[in-house]
PDB file of N, CA, C and O in Angstrom:
ATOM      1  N   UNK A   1     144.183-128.678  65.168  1.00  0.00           N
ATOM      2  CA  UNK A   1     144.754-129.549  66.158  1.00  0.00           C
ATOM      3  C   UNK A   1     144.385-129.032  67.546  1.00  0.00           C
ATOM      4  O   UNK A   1     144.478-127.826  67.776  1.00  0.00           O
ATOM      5  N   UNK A   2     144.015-129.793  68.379  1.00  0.00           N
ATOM      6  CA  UNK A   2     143.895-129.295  69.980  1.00  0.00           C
ATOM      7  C   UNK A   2     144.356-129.560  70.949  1.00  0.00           C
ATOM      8  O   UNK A   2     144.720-130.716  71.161  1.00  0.00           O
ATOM      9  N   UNK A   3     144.483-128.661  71.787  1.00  0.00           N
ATOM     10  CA  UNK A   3     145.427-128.706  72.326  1.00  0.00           C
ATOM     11  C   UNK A   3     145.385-129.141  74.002  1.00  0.00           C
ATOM     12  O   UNK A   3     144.239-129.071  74.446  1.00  0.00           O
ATOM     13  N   UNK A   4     146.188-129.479  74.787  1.00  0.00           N
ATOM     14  CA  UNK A   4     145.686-129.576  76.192  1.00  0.00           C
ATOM     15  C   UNK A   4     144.793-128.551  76.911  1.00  0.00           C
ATOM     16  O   UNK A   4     144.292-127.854  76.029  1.00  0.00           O
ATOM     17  N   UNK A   5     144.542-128.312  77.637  1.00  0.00           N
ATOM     18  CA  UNK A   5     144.040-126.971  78.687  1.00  0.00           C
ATOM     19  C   UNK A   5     145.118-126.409  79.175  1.00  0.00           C
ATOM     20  O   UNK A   5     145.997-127.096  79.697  1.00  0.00           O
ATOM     21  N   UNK A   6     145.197-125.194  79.084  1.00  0.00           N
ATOM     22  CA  UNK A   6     146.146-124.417  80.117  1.00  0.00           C
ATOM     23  C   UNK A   6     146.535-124.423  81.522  1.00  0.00           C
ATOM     24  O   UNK A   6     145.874-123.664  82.231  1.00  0.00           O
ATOM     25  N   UNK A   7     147.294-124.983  81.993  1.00  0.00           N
ATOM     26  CA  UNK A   7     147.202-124.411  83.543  1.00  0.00           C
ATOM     27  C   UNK A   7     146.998-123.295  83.815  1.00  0.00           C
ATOM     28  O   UNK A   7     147.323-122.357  83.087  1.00  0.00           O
ATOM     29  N   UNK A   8     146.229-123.148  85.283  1.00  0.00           N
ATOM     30  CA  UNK A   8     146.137-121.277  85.569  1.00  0.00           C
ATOM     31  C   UNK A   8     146.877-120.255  85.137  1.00  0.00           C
ATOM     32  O   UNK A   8     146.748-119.154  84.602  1.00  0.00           O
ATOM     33  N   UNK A   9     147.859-121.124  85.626  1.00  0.00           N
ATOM     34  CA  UNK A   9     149.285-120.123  86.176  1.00  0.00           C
ATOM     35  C   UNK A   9     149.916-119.635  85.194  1.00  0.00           C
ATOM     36  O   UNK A   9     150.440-118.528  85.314  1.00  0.00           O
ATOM     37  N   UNK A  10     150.021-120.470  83.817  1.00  0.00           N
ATOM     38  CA  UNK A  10     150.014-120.372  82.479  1.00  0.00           C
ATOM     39  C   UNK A  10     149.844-119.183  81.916  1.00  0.00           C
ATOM     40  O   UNK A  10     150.595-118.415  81.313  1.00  0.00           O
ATOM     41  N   UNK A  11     148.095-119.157  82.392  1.00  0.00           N
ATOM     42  CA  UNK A  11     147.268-118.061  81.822  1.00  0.00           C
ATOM     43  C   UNK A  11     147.858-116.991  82.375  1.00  0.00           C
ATOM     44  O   UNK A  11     148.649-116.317  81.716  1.00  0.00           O
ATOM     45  N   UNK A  12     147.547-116.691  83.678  1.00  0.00           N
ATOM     46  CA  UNK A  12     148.057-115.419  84.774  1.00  0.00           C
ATOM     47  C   UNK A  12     149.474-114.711  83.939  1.00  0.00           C
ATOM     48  O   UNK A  12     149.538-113.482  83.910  1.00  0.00           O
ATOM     49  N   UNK A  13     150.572-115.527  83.283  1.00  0.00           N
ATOM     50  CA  UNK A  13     151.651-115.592  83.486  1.00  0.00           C
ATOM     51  C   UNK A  13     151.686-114.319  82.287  1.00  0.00           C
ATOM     52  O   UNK A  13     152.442-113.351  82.190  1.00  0.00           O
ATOM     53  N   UNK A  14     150.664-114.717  81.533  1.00  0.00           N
ATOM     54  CA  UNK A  14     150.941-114.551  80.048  1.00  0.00           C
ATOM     55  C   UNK A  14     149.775-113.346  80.168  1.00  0.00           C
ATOM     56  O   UNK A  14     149.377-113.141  79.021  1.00  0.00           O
ATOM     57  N   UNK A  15     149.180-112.601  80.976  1.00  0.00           N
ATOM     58  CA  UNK A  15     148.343-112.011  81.260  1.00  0.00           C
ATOM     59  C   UNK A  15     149.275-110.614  81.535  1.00  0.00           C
ATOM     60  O   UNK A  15     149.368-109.585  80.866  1.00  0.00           O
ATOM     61  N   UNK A  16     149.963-111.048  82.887  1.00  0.00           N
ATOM     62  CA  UNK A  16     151.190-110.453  83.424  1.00  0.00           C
ATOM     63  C   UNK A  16     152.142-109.685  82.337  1.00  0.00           C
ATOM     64  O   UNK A  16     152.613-108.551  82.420  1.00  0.00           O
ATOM     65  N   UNK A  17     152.280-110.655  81.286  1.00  0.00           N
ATOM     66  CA  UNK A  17     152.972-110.472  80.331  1.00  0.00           C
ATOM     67  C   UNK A  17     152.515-109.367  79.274  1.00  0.00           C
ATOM     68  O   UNK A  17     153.206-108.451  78.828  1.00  0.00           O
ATOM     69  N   UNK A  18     151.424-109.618  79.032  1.00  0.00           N
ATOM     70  CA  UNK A  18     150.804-108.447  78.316  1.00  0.00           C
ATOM     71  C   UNK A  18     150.511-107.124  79.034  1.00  0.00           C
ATOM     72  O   UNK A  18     150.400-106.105  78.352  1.00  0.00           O
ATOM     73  N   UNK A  19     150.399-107.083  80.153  1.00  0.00           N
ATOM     74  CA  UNK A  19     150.054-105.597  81.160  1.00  0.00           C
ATOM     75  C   UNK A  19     151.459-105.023  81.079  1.00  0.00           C
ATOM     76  O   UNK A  19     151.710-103.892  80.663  1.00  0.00           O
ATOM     77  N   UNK A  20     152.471-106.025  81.572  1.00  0.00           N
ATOM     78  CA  UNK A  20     153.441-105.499  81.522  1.00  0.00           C
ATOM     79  C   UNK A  20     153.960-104.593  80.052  1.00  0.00           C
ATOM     80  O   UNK A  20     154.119-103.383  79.891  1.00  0.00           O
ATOM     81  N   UNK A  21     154.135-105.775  79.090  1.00  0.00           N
ATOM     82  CA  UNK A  21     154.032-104.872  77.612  1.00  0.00           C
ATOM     83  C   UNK A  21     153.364-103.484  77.688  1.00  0.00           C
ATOM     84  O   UNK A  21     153.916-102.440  78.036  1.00  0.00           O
ATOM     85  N   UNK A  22     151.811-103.682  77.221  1.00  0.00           N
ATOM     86  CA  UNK A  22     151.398-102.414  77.515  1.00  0.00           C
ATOM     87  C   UNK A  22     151.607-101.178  78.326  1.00  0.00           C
ATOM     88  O   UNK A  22     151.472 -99.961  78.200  1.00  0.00           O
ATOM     89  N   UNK A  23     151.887-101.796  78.958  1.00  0.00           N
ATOM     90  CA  UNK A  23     152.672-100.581  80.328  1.00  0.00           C
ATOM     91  C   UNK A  23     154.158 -99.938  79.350  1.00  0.00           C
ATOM     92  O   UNK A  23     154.393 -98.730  79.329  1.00  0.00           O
ATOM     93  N   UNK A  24     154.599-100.445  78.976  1.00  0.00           N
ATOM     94  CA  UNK A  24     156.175-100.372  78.276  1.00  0.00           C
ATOM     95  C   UNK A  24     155.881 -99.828  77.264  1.00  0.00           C
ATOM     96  O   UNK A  24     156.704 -98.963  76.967  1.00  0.00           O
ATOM     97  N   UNK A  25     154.914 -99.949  76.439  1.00  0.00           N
ATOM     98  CA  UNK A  25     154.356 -99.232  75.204  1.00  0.00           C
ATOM     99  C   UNK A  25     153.810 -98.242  75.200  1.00  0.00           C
ATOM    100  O   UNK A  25     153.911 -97.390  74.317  1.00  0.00           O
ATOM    101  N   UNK A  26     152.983 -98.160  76.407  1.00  0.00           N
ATOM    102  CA  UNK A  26     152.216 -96.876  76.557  1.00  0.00           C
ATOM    103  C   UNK A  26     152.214 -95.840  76.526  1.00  0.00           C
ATOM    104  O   UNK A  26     152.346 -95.719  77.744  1.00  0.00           O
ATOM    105  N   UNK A  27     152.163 -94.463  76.054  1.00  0.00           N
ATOM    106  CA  UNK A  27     152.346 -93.135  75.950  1.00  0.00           C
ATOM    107  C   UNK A  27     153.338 -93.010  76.404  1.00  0.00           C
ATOM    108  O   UNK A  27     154.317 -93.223  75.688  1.00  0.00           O
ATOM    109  N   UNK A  28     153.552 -92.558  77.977  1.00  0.00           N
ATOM    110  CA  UNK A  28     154.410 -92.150  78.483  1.00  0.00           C
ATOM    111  C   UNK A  28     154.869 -93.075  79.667  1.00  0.00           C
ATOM    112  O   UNK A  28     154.494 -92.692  80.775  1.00  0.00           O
ATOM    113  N   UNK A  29     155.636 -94.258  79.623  1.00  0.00           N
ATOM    114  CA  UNK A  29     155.815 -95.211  80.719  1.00  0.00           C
ATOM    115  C   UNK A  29     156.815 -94.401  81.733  1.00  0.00           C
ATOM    116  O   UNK A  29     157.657 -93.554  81.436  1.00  0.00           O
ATOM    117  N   UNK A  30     156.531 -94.823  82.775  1.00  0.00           N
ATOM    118  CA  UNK A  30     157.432 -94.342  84.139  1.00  0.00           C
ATOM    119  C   UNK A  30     158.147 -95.506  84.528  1.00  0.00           C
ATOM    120  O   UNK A  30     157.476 -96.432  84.983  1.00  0.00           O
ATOM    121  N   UNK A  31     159.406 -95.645  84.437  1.00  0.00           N
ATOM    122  CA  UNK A  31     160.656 -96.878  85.165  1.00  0.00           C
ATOM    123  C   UNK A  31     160.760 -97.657  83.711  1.00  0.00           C
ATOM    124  O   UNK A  31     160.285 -98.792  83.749  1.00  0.00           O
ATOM    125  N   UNK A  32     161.086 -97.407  82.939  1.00  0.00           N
ATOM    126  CA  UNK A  32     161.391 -98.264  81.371  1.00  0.00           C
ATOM    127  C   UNK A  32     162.218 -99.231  81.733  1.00  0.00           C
ATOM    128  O   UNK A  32     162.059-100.273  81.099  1.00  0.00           O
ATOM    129  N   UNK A  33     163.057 -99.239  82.547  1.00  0.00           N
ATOM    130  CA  UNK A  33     164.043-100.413  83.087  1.00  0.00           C
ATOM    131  C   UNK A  33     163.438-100.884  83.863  1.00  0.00           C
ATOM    132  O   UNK A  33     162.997-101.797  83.165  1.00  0.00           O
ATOM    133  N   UNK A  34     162.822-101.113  85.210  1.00  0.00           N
ATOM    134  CA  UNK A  34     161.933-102.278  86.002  1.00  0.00           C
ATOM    135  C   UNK A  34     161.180-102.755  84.855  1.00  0.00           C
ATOM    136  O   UNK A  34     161.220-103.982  84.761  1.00  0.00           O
ATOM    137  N   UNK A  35     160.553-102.208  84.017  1.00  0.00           N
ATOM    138  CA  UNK A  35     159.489-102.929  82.985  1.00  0.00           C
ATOM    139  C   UNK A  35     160.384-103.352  82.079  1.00  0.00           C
ATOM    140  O   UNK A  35     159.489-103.850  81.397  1.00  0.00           O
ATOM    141  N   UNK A  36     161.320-103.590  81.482  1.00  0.00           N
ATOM    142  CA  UNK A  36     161.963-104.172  80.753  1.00  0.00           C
ATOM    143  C   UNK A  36     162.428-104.983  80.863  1.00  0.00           C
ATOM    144  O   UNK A  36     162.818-105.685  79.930  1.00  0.00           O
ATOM    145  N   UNK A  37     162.661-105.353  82.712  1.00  0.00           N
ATOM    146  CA  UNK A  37     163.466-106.087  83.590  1.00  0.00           C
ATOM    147  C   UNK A  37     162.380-107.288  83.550  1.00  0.00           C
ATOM    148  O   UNK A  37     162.588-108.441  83.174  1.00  0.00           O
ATOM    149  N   UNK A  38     161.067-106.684  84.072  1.00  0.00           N
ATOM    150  CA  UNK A  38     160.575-107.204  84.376  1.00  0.00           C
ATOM    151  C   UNK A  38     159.774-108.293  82.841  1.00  0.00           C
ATOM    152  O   UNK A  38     159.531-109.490  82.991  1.00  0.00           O
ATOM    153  N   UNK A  39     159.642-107.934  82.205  1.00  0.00           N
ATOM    154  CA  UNK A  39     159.239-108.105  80.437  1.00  0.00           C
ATOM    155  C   UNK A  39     160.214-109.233  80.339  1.00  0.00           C
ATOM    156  O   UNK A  39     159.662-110.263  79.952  1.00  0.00           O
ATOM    157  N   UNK A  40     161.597-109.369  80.590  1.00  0.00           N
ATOM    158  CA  UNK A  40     162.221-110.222  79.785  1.00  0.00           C
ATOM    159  C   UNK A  40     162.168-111.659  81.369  1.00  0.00           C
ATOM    160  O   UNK A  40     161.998-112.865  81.188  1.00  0.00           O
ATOM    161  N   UNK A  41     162.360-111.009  82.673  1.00  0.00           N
ATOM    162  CA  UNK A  41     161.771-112.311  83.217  1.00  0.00           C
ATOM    163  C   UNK A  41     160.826-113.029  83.119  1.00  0.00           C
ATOM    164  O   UNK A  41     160.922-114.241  83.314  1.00  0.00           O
ATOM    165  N   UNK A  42     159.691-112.429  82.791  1.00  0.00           N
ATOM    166  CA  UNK A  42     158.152-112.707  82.802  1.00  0.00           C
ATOM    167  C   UNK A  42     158.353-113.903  80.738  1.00  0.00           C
ATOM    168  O   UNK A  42     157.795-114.977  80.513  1.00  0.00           O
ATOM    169  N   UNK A  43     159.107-113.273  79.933  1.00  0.00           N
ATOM    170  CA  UNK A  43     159.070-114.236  78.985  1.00  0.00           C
ATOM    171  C   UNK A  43     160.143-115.375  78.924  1.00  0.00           C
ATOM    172  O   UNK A  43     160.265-116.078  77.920  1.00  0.00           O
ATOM    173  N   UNK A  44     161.042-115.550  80.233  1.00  0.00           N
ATOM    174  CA  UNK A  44     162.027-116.259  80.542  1.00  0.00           C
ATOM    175  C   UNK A  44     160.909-117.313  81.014  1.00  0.00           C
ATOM    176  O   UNK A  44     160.834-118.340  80.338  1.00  0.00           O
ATOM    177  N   UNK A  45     160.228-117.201  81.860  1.00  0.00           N
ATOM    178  CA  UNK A  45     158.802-117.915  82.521  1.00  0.00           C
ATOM    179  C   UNK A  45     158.053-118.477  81.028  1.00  0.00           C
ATOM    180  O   UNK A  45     157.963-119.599  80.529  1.00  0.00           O
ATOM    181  N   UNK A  46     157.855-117.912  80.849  1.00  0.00           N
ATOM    182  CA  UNK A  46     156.601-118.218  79.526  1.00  0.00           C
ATOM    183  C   UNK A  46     157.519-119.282  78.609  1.00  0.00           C
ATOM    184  O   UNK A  46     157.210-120.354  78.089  1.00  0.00           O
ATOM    185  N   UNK A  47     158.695-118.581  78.632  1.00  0.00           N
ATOM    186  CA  UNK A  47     159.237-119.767  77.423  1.00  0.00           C
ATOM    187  C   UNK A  47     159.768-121.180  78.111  1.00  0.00           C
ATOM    188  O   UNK A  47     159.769-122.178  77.390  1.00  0.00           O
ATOM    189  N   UNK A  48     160.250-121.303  79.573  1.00  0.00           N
ATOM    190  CA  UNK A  48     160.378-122.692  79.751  1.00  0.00           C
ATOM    191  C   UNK A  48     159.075-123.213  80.893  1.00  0.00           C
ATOM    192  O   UNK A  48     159.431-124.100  81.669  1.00  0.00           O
ATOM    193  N   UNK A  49     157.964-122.836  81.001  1.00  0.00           N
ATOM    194  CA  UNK A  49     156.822-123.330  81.319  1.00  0.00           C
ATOM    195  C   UNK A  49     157.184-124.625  81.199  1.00  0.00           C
ATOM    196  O   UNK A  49     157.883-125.104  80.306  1.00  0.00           O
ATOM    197  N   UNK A  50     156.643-125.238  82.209  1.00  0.00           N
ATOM    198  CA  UNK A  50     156.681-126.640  82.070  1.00  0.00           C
ATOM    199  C   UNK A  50     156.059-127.465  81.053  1.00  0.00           C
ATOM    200  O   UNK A  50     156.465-128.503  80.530  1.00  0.00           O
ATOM    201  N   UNK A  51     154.529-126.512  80.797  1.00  0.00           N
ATOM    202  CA  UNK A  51     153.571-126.813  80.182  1.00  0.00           C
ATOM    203  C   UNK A  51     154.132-127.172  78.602  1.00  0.00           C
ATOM    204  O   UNK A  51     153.673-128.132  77.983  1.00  0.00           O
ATOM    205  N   UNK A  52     155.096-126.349  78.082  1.00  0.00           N
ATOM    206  CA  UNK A  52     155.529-126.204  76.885  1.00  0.00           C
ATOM    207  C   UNK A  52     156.356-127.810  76.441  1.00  0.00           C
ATOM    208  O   UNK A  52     156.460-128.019  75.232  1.00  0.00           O
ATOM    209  N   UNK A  53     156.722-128.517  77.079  1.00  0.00           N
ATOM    210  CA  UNK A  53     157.602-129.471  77.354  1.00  0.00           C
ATOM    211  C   UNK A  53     157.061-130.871  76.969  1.00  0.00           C
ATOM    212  O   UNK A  53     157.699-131.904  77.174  1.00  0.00           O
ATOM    213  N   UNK A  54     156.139-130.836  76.538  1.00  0.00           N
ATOM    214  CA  UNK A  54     154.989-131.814  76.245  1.00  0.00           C
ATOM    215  C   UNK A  54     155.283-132.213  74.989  1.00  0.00           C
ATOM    216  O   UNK A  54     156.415-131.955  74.581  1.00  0.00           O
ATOM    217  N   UNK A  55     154.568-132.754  74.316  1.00  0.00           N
ATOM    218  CA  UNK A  55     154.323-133.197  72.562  1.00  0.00           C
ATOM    219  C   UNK A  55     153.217-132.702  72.093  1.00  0.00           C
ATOM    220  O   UNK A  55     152.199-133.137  72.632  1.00  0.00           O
ATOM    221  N   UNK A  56     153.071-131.877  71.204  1.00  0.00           N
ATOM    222  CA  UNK A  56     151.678-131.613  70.444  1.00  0.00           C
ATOM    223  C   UNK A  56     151.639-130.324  70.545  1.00  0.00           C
ATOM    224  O   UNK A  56     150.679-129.747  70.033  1.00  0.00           O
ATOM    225  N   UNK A  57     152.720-129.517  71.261  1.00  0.00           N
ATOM    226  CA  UNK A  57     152.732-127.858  71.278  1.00  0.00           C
ATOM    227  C   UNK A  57     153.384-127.490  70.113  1.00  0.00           C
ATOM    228  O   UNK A  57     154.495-127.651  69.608  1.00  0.00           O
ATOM    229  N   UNK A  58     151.762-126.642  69.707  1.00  0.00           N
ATOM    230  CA  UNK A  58     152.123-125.545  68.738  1.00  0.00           C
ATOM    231  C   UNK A  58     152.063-124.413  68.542  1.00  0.00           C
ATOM    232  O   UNK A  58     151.664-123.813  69.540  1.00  0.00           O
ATOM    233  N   UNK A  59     152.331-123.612  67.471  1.00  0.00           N
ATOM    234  CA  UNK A  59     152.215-122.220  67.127  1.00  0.00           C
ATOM    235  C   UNK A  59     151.148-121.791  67.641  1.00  0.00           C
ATOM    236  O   UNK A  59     151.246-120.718  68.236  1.00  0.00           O
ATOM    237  N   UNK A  60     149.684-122.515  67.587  1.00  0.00           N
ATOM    238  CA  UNK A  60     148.426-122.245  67.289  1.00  0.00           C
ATOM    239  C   UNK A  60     147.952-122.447  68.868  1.00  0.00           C
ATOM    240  O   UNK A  60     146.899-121.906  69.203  1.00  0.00           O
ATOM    241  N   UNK A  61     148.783-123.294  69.953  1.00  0.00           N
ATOM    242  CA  UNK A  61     148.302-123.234  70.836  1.00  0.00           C
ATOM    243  C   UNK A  61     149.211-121.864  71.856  1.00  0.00           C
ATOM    244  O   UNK A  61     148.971-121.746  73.057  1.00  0.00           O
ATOM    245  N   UNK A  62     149.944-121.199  71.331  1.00  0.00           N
ATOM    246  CA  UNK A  62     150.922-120.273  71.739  1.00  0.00           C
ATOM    247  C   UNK A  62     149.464-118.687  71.543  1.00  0.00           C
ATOM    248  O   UNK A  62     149.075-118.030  72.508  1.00  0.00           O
ATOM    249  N   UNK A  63     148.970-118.474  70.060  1.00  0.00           N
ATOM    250  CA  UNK A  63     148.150-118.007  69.627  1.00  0.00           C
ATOM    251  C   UNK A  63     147.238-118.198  70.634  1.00  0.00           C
ATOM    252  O   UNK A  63     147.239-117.206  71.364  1.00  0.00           O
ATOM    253  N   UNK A  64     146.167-119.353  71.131  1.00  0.00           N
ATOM    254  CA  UNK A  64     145.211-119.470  71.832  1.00  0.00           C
ATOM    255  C   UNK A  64     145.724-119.174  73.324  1.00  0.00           C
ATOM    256  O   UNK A  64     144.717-118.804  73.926  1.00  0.00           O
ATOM    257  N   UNK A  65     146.624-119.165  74.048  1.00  0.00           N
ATOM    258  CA  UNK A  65     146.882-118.906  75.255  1.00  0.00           C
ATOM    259  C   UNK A  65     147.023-117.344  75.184  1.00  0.00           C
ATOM    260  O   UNK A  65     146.429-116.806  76.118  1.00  0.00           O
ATOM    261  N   UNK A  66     147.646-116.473  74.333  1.00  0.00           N
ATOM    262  CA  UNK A  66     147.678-114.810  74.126  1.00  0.00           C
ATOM    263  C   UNK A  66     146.151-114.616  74.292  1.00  0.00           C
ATOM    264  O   UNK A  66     145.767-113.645  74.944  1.00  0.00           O
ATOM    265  N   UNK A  67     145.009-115.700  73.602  1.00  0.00           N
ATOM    266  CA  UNK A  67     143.904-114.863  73.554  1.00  0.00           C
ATOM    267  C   UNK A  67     142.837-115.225  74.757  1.00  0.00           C
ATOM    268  O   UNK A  67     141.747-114.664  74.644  1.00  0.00           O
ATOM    269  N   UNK A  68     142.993-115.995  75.771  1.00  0.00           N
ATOM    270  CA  UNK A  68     142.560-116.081  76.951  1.00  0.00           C
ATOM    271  C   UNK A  68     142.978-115.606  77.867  1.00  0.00           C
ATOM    272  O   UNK A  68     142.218-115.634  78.836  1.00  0.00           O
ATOM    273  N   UNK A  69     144.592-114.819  78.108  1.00  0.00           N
ATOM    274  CA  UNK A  69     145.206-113.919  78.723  1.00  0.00           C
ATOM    275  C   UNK A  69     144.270-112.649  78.131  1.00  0.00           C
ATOM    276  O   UNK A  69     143.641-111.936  78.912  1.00  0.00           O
ATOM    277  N   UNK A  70     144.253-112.526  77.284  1.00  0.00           N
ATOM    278  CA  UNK A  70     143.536-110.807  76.736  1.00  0.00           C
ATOM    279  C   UNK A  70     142.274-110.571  77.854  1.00  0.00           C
ATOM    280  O   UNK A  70     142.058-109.646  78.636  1.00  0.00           O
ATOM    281  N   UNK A  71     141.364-112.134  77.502  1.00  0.00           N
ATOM    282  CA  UNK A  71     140.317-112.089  78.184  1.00  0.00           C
ATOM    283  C   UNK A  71     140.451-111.890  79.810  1.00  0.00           C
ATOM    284  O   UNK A  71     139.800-111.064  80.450  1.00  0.00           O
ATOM    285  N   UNK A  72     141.217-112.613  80.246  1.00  0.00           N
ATOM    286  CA  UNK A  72     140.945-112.649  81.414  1.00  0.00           C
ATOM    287  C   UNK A  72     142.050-111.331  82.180  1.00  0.00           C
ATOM    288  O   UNK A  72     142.232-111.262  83.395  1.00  0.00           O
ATOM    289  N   UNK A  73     142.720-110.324  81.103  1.00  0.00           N
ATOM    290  CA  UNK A  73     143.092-109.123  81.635  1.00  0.00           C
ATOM    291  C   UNK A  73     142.085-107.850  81.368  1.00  0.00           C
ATOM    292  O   UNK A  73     142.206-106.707  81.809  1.00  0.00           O
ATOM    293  N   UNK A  74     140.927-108.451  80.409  1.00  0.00           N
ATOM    294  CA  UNK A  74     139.613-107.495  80.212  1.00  0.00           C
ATOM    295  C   UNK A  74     139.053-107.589  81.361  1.00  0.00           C
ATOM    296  O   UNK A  74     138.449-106.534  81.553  1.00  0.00           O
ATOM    297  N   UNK A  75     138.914-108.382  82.345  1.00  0.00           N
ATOM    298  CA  UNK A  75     137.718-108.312  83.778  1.00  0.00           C
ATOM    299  C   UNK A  75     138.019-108.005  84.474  1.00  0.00           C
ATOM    300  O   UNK A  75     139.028-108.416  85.047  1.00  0.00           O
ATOM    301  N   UNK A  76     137.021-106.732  84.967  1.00  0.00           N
ATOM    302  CA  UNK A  76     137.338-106.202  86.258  1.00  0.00           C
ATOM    303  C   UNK A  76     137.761-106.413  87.679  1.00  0.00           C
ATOM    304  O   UNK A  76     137.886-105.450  88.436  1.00  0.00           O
TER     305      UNK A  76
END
């Protein structure tokens, strides 16, 4: 099934979202509470996106937005 295009901001959001994670996971994180703080606003965002609000959102397009955030937190 396919899905709309992402908005930017979408992407960025969910980008954000993963640095942040990683940061929280990472060996030895410094401020576990701002990043935790910040982790559960950042998926407060992600989950009522406007974008989500539509018809035809699925699992699979939840999946494809994680993996264009990956990408676009790989470039320098």
């Amino acid at each position: 099934m396919e899905h709309a295009p992402f908005p930017p901001d979408l992407i960025e959001l969910q980008a954000e979202w993963q640095l942040t994670y990683a940061a929280l996971a990472g060996p030895r994180p410094t401020d576990t509470t701002a990043l935790r703080r910040r982790l559960q606003a950042l998926s407060g965002q992600l989950q009522f996106h406007p974008y989500w609000s539509g018809s035809g959102r699925t699992p699979a397009a939840r999946v494809e937005l994680r993996r264009l955030a990956r990408i676009l937190g790989e470039r320098p």
